[in-house]
N, C-alpha and C positions, 0 to 999 in steps of 0.2 A: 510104312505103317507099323505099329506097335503092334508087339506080340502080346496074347495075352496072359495073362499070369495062372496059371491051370492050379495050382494049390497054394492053400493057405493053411495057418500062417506060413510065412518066411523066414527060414533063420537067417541068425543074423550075419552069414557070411553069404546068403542068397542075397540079405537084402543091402549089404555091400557091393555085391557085383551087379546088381541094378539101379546100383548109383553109379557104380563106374560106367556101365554101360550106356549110360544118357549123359555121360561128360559132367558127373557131380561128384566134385574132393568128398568123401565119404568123414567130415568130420566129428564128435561126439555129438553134437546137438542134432544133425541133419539126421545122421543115425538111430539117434534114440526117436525121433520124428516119425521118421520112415519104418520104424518099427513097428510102432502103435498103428501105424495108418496101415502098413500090411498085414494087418493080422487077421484082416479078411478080406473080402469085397464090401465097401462101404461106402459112403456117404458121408464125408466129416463135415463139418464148419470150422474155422479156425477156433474158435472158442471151444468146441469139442477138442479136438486135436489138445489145442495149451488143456485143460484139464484131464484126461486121458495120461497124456504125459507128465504133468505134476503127480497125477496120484500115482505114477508108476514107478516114481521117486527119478523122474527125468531132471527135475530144476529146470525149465529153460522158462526166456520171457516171452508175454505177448508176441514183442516187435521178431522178436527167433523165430517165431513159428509164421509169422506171417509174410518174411523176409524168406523163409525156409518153401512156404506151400509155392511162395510169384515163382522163385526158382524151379522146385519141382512142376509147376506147372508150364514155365516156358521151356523146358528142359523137355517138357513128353513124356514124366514121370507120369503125372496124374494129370487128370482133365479138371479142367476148372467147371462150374457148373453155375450160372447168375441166375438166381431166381429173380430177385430183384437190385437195387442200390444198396439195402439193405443185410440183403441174406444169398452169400457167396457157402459153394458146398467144394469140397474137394472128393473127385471120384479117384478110387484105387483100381477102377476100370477104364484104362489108358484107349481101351482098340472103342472104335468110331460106333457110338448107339446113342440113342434117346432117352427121354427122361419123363415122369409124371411126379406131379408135384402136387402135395394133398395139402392146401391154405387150411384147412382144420386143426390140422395135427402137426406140420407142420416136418410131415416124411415126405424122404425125395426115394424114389423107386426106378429103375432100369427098365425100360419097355423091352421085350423082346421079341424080334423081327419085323421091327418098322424100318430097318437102313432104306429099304425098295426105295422111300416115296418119292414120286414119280415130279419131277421137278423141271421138264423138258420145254414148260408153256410160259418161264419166269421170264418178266418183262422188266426192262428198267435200268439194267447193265448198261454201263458204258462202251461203248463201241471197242472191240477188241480183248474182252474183259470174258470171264467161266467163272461160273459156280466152283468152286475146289473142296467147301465140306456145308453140312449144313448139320445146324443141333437143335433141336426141338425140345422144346419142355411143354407140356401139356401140364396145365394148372388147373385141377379140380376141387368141387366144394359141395357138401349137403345142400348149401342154401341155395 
């Protein structure tokens, strides 16, 4: 399991050795990525993230950051988060929780203390086969 990241931001030799620590060559780009994205608990998009980083006089492309987040995220840096086909989020909260998603506004939020839920009645599994994690997003709306 991933530990979690108890303060923000990260220097940059914190956020070095939590590249090394997840088997990631800590190079200029990955680096200045991983900077902007630790500098709190958040929520990114890739298009957040490339913009975040250009104004922060990063220089990197599109295809870097996107190429940068699949890594970090198979990696166990960061958890990937699908709202939809459309709208991919990158969490800086690696350790196992939930998520609500407001379709209004179009903010992703961290549920806290839903891990319990009670999964014991799930039908449908292949013979020989467990549940191993499960990730919920709860999609909310005025309307």
């Amino acid at each position: 399991m991933n530990k979690a990241i108890s303060s923000f931001p990260l220097a940059r030799d914190e956020v070095i050795a939590l590249l090394r620590q997840h088997g990631i060559t800590p190079t200029r780009q990955r680096l200045v990525i991983a900077q902007q994205l630790f500098q709190k608990q958040q929520h990114l998009s890739a298009d957040h993230i490339l913009e975040s980083v250009n104004l922060a006089g990063g220089a990197v492309s599109r295809a870097t950051v996107y190429n940068t987040m699949a890594l970090f995220s198979s990696k166990g840096l960061v958890r990937e988060v699908l709202i939809d086909r459309e709208r991919v989020f990158y969490d800086s909260n690696n350790c196992p929780h939930h998520h609500v998603y407001n379709l209004d506004t179009g903010e992703l939020k961290d549920i806290q203390g839903t891990l319990d839920m009670n999964i014991e009645n799930f039908t449908g599994l292949p013979e020989g086969y467990r549940v191993v994690d499960t990730e919920v997003v709860v999609k909310i709306s005025q309307n």
